[in-house]
C-alpha positions as CSV (number, residue, x, y, z in Angstrom):
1,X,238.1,-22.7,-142.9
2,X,236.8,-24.5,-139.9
3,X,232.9,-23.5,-138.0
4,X,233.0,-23.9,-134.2
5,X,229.7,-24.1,-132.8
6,X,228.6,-23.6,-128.6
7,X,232.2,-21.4,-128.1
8,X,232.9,-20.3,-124.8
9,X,233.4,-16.9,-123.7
10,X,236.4,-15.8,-121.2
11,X,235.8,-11.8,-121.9
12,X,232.2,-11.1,-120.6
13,X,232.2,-12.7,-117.3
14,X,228.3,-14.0,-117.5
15,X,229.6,-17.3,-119.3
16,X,228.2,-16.8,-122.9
17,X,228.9,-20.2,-124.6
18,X,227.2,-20.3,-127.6
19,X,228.9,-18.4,-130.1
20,X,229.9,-19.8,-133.7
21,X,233.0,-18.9,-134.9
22,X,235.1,-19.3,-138.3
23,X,238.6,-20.3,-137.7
24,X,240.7,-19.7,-141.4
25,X,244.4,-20.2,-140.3
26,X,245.0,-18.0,-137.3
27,X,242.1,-15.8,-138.5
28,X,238.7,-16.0,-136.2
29,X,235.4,-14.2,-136.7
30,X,232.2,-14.8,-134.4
31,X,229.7,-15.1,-136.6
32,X,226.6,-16.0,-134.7
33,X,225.7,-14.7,-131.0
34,X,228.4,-12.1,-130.5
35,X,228.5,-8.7,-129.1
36,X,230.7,-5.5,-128.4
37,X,232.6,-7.3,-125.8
38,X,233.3,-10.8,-127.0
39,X,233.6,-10.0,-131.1
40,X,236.7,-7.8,-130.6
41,X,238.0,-9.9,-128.5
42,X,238.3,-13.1,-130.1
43,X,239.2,-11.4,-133.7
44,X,242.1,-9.7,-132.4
45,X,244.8,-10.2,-135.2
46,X,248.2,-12.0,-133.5
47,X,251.1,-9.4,-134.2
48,X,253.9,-10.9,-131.5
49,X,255.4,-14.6,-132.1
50,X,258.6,-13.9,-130.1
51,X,259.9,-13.1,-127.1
52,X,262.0,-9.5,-126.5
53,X,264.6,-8.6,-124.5
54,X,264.9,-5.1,-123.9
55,X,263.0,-5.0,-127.5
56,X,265.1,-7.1,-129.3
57,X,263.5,-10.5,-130.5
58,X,265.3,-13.6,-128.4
59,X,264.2,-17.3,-127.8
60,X,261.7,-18.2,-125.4
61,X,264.7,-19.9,-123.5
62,X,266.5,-16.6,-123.3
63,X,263.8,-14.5,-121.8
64,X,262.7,-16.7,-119.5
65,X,265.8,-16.8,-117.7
66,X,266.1,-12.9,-117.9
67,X,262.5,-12.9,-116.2
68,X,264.0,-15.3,-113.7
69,X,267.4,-13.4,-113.3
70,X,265.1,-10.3,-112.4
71,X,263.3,-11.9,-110.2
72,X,265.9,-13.9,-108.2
73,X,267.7,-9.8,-107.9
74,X,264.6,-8.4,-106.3
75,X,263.8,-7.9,-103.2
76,X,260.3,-6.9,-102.8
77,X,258.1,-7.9,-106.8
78,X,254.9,-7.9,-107.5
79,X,252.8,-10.1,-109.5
80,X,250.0,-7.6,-111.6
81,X,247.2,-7.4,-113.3
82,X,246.4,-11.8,-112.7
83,X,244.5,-11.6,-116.2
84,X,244.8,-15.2,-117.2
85,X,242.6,-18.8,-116.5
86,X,243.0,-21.3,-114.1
87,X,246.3,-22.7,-114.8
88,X,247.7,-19.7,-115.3
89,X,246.8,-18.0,-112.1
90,X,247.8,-21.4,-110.3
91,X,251.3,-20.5,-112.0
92,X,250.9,-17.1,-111.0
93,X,250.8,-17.9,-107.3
94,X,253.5,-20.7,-107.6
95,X,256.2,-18.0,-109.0
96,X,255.2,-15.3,-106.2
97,X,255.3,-18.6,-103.6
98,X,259.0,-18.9,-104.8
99,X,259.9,-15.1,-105.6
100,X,258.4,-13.7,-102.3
101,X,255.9,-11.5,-104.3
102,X,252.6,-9.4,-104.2
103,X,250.0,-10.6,-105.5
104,X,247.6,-8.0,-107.3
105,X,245.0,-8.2,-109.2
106,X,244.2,-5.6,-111.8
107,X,240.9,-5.1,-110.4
108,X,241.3,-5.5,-107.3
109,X,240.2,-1.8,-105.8
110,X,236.7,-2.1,-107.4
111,X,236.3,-6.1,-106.0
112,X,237.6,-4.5,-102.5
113,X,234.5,-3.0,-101.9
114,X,232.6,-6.6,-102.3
115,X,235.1,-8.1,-99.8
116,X,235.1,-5.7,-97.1
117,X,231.2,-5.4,-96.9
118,X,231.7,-9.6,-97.3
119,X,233.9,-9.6,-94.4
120,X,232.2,-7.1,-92.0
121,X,228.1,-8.4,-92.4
122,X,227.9,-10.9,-95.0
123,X,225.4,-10.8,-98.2
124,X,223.1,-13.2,-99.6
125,X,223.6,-13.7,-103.0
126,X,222.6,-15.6,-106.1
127,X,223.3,-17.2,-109.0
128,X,222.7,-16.5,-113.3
129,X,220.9,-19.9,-113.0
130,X,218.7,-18.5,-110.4
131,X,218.0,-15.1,-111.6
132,X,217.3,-17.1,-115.5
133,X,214.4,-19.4,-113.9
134,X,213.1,-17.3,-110.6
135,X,214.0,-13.5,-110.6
136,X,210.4,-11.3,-111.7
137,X,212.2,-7.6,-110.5
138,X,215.4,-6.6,-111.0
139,X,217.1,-3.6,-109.5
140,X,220.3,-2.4,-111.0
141,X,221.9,0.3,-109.0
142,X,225.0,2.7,-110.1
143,X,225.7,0.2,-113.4
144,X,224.9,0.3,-117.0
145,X,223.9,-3.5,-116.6
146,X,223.8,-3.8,-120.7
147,X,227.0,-1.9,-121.4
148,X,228.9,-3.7,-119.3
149,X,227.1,-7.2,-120.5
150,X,225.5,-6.3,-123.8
151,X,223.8,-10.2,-123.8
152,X,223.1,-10.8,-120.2
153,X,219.1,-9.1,-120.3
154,X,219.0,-11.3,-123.8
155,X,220.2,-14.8,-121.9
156,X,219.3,-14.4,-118.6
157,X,216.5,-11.7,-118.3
158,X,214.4,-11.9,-121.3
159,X,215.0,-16.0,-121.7
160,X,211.7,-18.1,-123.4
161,X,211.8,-20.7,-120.7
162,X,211.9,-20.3,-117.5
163,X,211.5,-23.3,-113.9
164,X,209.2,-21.5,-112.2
165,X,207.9,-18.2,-114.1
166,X,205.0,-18.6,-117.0
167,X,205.8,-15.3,-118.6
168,X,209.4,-13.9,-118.4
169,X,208.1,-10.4,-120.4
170,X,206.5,-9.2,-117.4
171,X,210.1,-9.1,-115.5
172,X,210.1,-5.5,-113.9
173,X,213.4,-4.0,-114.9
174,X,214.6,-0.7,-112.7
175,X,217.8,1.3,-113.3
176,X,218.9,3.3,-109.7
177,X,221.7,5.9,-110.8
178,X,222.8,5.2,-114.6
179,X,220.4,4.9,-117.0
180,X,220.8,2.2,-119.6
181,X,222.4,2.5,-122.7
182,X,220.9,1.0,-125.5
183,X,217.1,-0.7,-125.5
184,X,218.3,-4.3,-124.2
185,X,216.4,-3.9,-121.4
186,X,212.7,-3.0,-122.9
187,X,210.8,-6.4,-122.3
188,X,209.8,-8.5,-125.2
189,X,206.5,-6.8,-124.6
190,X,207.8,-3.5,-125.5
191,X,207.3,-2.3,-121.6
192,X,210.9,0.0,-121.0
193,X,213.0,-0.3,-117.6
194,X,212.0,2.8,-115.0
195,X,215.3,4.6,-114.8
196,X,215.7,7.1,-111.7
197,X,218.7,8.8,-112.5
198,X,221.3,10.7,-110.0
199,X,224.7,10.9,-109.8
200,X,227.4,8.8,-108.6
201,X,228.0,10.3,-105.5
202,X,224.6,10.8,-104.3
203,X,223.6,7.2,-104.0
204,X,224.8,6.8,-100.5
205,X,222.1,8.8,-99.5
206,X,219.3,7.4,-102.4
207,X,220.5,3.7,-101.2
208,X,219.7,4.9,-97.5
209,X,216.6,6.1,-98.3
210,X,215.8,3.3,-100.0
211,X,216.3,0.9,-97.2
212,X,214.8,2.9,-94.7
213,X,211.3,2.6,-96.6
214,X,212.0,-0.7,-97.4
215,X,212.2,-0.9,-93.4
216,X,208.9,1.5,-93.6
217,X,210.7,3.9,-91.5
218,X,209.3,7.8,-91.7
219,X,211.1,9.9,-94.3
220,X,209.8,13.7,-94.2
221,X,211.6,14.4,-97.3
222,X,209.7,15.2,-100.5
223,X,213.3,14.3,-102.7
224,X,216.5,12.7,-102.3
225,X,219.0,13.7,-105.1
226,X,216.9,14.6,-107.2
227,X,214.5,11.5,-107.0
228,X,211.1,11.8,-105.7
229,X,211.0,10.1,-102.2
230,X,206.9,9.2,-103.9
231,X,209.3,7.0,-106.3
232,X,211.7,5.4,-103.7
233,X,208.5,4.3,-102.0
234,X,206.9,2.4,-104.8
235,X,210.5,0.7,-105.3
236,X,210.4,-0.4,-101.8
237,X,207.0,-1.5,-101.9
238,X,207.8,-3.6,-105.3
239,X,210.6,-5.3,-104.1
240,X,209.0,-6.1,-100.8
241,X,206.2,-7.5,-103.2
242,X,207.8,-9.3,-105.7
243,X,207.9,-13.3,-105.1
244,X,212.0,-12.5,-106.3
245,X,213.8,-9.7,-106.3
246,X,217.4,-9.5,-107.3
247,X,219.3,-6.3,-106.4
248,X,222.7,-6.1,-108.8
249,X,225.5,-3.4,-108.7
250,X,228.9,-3.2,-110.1
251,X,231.8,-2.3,-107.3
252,X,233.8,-1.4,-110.2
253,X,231.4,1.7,-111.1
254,X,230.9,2.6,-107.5
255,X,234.1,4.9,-107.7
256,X,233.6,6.9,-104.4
257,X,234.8,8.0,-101.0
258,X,234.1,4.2,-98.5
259,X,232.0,3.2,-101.2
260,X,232.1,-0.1,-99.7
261,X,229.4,1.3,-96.9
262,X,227.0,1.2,-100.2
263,X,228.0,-2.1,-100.8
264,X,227.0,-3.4,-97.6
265,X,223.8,-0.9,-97.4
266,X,222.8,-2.9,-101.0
267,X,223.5,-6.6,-98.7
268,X,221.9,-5.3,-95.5
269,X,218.6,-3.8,-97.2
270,X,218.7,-7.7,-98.8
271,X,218.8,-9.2,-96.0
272,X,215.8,-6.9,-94.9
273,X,213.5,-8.3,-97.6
274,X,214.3,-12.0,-96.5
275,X,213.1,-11.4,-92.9
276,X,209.7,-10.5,-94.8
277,X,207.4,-12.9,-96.9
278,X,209.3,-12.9,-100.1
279,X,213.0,-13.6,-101.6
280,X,214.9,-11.6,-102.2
281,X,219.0,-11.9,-103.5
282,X,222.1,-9.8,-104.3
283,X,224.5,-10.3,-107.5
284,X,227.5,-8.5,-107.7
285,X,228.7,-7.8,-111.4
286,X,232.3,-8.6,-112.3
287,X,234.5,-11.6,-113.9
288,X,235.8,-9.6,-117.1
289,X,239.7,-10.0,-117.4
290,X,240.1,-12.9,-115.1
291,X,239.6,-10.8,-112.0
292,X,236.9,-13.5,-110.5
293,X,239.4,-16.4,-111.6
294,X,242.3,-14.8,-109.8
295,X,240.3,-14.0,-106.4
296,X,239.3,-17.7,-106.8
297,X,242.1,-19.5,-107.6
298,X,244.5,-17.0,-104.9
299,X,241.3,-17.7,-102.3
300,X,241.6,-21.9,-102.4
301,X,245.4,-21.3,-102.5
302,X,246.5,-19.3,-100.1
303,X,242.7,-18.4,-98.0
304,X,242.9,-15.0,-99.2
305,X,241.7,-13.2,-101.8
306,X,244.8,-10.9,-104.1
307,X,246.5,-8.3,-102.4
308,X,248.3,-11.2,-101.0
309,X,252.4,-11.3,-100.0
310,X,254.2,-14.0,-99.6
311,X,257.8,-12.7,-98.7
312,X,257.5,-13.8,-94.8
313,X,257.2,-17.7,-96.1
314,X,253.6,-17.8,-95.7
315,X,250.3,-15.9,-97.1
316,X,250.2,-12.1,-95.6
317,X,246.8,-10.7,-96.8
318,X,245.7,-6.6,-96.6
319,X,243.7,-5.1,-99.5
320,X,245.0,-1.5,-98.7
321,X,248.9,-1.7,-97.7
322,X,249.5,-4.2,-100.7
323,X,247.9,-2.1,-103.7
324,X,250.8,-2.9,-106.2
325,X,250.5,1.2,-107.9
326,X,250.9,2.2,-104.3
327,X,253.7,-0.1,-103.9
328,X,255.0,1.3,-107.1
329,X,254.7,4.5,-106.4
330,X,255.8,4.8,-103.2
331,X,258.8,3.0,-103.8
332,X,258.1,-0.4,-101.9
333,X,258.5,-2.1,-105.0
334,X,261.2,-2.9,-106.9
335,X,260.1,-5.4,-109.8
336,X,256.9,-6.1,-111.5
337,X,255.4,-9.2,-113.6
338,X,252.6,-8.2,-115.5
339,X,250.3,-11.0,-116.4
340,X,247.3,-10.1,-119.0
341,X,246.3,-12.8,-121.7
342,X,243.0,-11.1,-122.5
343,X,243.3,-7.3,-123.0
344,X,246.5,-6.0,-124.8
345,X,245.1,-2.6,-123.7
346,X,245.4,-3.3,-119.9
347,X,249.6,-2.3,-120.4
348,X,251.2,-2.4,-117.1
349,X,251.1,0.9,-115.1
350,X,254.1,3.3,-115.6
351,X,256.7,2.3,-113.5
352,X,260.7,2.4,-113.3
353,X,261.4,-1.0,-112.7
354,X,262.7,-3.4,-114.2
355,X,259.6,-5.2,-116.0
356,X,258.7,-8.7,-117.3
357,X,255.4,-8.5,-119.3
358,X,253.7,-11.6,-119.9
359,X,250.8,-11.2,-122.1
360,X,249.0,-11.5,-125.1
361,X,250.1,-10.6,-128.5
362,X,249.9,-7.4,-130.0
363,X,250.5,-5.5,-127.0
364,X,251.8,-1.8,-127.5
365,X,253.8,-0.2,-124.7
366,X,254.9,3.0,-124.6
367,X,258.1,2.1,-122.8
368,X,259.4,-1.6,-124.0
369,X,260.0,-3.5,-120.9
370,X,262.4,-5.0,-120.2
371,X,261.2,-8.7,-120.9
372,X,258.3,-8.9,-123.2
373,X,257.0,-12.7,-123.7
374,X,253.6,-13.1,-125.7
375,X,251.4,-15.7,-125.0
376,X,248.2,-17.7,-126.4
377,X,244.6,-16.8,-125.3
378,X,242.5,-19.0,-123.1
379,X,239.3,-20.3,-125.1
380,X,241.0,-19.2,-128.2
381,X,244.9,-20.6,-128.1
382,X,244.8,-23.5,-125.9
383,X,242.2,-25.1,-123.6
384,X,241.0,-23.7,-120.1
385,X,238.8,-22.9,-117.2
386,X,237.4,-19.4,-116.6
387,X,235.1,-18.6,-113.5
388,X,231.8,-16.3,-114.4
389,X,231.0,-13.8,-112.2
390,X,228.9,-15.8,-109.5
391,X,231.7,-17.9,-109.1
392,X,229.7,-20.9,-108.7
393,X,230.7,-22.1,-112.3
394,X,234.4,-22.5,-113.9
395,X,233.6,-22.0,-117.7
396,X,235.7,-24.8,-120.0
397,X,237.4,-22.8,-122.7
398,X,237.8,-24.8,-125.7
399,X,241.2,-24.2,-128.2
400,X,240.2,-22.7,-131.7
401,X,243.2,-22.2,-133.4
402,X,247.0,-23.4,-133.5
403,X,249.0,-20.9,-133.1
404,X,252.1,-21.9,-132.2
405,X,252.2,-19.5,-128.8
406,X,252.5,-20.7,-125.3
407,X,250.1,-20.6,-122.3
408,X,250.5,-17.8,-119.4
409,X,250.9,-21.7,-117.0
410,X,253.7,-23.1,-119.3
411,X,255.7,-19.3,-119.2
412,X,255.6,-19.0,-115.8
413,X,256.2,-22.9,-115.0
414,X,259.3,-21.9,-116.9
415,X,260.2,-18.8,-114.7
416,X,259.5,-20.7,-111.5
417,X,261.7,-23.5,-112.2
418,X,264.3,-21.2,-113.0
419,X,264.3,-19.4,-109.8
């Protein structure tokens, strides 16, 4: 049995990376600093050591040609789900280069959102580093900030030192929308985040509200959705106070009708705060399955983020026409490679295609595809680089174990040169 000390995370997306694991054969338990997110993850048992062919076991040889053979017959495939590192989405992009393919990231319709407010005004946003050492009031709208990183109040929020802030317990925490789920977000004082809860759909109109006070604009209004306009005031007036204020949302969660007007109301009220004596930043949540690595890695490769084609012998980017289910759906498609080293839940959407799966082991389909090729983990199987969420950092992944599987790069190397 082996101890592993400052581990890496791949699955959280806020670049944890100092967990301690035990590594006992192919066996590995996180004994120190885990969580509900990165625990499961890196103890997942390895079930898969071949390759399959229409579900019967064959050499690695052998299915990579079959991938390549249904490739080479297709005239319109699509890349999926993009859930791997660095190398591997580098690979990812050389195989749809040579195939003509779509390239689509699993997450892709939440991240949307982001890049068409991004596109149309702009934002201004920051950095973990930053909000550790300068943000004193956080605003977390439509996201249950600690369920979807159950450390990041614990590493970045509630942290002992701090650059430029003597006290980091008298952070102001305030939920918009969702309230937390668990207590990870009650300061080390014992003071609770202010939750103003409404639902999903009404924060359009809270958010608007929100801005219009912060732009002390007259609302006649006693409520908005259930929220006392009284309440929306004193948010307005403490983020126009605070010396840092850091507004964070998840585009993921925000699962409505043009819900990337929101997104840009969340970057435009931002902006509003700068043009007055204090700082004020936005942080977009995300990162989890590789979805940040893939928009990063398709961005410096191509200048476009996924939902990227590459059949007309150069880079053809539209976030809406090139939605691989829609493609699937509809019929445009006619082959799909599913790429998922992380999650052996995300299965590839249902589909009748012929199918390559390239992913980690232990997934369980409900229809075998027809090439099934399980590969090693990033951070846990072989070495790597993983962006966090605010993109400004690609996370080394260190290898824990040998386990005898290939990468997602070295599989799809494979696949390309055999087109």
């Amino acid at each position: 049995m082996t101890e592993i000390t400052e581990v890496p995370s791949p699955f959280c997306g806020v670049g944890t990376d100092d967990l301690t694991v035990q590594v006992d054969g192919l066996s590995v338990k996180v004994t120190e600093n885990g969580c509900t997110v990165n625990s499961p993850a890196f103890e997942q048992a390895i079930t898969d050591t071949s390759a399959r062919v229409h579900g019967k076991d064959v050499t690695l040889e052998e299915a990579v040609t079959k991938a390549a053979d249904l490739l080479r017959a297709s005239n319109q495939p699509i890349m999926g789900g993009c859930a791997t590192d660095v190398n591997g989405m580098r690979s990812v992009m050389a195989v749809a280069d040579k195939a003509g393919a779509v390239v689509d990231n699993m997450n892709f319709t939440g991240a949307r959102r982001n890049f068409l407010a991004l596109q149309d005004t702009g934002w201004m946003n920051t950095t973990l580093a930053e909000i550790k050492n300068r943000c004193d009031y956080l605003l977390v709208v439509g996201v249950d900030l600690e369920g979807f990183s159950p450390r990041f109040f614990e590493q970045y929020l509630w942290n002992k030192e701090s650059m430029f802030l003597e006290n980091t317990s008298n952070r102001e925490i305030v939920y918009l929308g969702k309230a937390p789920s668990g207590d990870a977000s009650t300061s080390p004082a014992g003071v609770k985040a202010k939750v103003l809860e409404c639902a999903d759909a009404d924060l359009p109109e809270v958010m608007e509200v929100l801005r219009a006070l912060v732009k002390d604009k007259k609302i006649v209004a006693e409520s908005v959705s259930g929220i006392a306009t009284s309440e929306l005031r004193t948010i307005a007036e403490q983020l126009k106070a605070a010396k840092y204020s850091v507004v964070t949302w998840a585009a993921g969660a925000l699962n409505f009708d043009q819900a990337e007007l929101t997104v840009q109301m969340l970057s435009e009220m931002v902006k509003d705060i700068n043009t007055m004596d204090t700082r004020s930043s936005g942080f977009p949540l995300g990162g989890k399955e590789g979805d940040q690595t893939a928009n990063q890695v398709c961005g410096w490769t191509s200048a476009y983020p996924a939902r990227t084609k590459f059949s007309a012998g150069c880079p053809e980017y539209d976030p809406f026409l090139f939605d691989s289910n829609a493609m699937l759906d509809n019929g445009e498609a006619d082959a799909l490679c599913w790429v998922q080293s992380f999650n052996t839940a995300s299965v590839p959407p249902k589909a009748n295609v012929p199918t390559i799966v390239v992913a980690r082991s232990g997934m369980v389909f409900e229809k075998e595809p027809d090439v099934f090729i399980p590969v090693g983990t990033p951070g846990i199987d072989h070495t790597g680089h993983a962006y966090r969420l605010d993109s400004v950092v690609a996370i080394r992944l260190k290898k824990l174990r040998d386990s005898g599987l290939p990468s997602t790069a070295d599989v799809l190397n494979a696949i390309e040169q055999a087109l």
